[in-house]
BALOBA-1460 file (C-alpha; in Angstrom, 3 decimals):
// residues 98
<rec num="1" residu="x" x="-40.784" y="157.856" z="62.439"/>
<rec num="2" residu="x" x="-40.413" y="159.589" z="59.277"/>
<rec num="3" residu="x" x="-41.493" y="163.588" z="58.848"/>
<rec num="4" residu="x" x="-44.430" y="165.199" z="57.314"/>
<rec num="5" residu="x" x="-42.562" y="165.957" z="54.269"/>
<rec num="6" residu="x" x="-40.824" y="162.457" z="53.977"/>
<rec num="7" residu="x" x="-44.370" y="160.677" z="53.868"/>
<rec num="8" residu="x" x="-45.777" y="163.111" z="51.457"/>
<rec num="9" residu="x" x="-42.510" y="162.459" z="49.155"/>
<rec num="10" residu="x" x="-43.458" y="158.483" z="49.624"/>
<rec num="11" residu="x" x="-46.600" y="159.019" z="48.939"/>
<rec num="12" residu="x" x="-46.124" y="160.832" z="45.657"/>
<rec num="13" residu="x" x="-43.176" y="158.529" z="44.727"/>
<rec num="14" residu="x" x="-45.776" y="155.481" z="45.732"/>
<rec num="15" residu="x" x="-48.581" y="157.053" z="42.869"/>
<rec num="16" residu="x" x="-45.608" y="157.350" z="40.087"/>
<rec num="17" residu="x" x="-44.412" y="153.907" z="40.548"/>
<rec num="18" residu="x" x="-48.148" y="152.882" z="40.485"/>
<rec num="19" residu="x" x="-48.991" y="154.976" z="37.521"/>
<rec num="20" residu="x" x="-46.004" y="153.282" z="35.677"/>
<rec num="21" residu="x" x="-46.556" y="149.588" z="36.718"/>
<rec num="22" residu="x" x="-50.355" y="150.331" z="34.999"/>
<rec num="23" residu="x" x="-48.940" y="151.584" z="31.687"/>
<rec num="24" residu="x" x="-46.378" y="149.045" z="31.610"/>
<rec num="25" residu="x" x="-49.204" y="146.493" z="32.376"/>
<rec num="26" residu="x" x="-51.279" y="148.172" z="29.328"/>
<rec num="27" residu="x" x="-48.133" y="148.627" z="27.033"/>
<rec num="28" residu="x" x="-47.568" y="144.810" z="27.795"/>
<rec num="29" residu="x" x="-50.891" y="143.676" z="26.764"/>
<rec num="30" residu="x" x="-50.546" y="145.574" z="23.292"/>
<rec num="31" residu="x" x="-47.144" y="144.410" z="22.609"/>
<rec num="32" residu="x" x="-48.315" y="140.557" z="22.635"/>
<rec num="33" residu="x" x="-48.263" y="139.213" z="19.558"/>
<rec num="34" residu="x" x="-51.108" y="137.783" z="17.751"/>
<rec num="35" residu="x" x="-50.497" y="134.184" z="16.909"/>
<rec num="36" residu="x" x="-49.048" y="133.327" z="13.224"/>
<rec num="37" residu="x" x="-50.208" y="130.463" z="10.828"/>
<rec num="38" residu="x" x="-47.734" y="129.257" z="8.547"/>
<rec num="39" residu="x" x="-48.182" y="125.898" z="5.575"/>
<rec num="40" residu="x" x="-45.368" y="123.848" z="5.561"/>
<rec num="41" residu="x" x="-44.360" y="120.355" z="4.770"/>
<rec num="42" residu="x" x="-42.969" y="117.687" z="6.904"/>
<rec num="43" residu="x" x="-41.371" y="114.479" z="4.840"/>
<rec num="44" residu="x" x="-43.551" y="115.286" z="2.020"/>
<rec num="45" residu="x" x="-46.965" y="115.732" z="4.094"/>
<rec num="46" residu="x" x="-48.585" y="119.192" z="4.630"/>
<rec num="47" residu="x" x="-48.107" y="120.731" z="7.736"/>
<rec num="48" residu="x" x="-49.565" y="124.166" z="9.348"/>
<rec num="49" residu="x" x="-47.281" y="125.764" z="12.181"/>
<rec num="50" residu="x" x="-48.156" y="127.467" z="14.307"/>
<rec num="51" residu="x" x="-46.269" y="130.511" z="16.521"/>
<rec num="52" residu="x" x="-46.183" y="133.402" z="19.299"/>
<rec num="53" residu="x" x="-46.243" y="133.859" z="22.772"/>
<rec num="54" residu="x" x="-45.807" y="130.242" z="22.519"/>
<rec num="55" residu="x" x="-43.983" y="127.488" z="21.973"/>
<rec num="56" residu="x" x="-44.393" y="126.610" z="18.070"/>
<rec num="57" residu="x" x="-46.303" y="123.721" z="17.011"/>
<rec num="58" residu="x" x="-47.636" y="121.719" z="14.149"/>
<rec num="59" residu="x" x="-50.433" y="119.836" z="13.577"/>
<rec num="60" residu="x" x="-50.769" y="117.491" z="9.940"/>
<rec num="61" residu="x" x="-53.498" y="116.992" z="7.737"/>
<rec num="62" residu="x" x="-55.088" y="114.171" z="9.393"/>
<rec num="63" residu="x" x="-55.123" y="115.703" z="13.134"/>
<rec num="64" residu="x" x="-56.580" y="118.679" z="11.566"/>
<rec num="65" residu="x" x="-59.033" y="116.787" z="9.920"/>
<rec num="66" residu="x" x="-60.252" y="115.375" z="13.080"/>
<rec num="67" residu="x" x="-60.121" y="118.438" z="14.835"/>
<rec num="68" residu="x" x="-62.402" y="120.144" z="12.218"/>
<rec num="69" residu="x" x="-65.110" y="116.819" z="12.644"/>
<rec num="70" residu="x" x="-65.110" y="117.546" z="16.295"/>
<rec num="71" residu="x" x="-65.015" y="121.417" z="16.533"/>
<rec num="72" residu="x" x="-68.223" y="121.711" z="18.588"/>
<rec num="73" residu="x" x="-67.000" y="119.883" z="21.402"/>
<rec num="74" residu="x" x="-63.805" y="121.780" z="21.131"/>
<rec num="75" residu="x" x="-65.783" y="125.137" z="21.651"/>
<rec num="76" residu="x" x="-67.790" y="123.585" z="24.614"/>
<rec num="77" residu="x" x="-64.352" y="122.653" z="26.121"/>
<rec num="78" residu="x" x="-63.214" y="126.147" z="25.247"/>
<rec num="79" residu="x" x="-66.431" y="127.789" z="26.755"/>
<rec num="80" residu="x" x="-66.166" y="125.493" z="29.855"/>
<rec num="81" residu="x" x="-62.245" y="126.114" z="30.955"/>
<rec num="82" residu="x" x="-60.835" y="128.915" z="28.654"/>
<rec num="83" residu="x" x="-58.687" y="132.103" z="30.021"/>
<rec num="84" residu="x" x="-62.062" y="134.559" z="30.531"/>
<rec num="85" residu="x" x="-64.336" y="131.758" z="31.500"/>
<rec num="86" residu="x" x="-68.423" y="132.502" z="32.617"/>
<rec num="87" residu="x" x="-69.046" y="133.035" z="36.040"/>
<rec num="88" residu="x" x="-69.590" y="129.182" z="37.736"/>
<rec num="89" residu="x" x="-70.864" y="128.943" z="41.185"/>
<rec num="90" residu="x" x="-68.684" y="128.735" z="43.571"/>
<rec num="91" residu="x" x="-67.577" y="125.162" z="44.879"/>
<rec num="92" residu="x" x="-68.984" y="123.674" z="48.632"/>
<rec num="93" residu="x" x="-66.115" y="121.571" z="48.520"/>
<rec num="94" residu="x" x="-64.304" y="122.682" z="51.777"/>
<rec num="95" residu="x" x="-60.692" y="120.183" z="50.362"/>
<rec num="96" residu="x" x="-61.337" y="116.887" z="53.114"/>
<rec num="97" residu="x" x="-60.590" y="113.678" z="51.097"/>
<rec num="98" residu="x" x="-63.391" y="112.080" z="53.651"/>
């Protein structure tokens, strides 16, 4: 069983290494990236790619045509299932198939 003095060192050594995992954590949340938009072209076609914490993508002219036509269902969707979603009552389902 460790001494008096050993736990208190623990402890204290405990509350640094906590102290620095939370300003990691916050340094961490700064340092991402906010996501880039770039035009390009692809075979002649106009193109907008996009980049950051993410794998890069592009989307065309005509997917983000049809994207823009059907941007209120794409905030609903957003609303429904994104990262910080509203608070949704809890599910009865207790996971039996039957």
């Amino acid at each position: 069983m460790p001494s008096k003095a050993d736990e208190q060192a623990m402890l204290k050594r405990l509350q640094e290494l906590e102290e620095e995992n939370a300003r990691l954590r916050s340094v961490t949340k700064l340092a991402t990236p906010k996501p880039t938009v770039t035009e390009s072209e692809y075979k002649g076609h106009p193109t907008l790619t996009f980049g950051g914490a993410f794998r890069p993508f592009s989307l065309g002219l005509k997917k983000l045509l049809v994207i823009r036509e059907v941007w209120p269902e794409v905030e609903a969707f957003l609303e429904r299932h994104g990262e910080t979603p509203s608070k949704q009552p809890e599910s009865q389902d207790n996971g039996n198939l039957i």
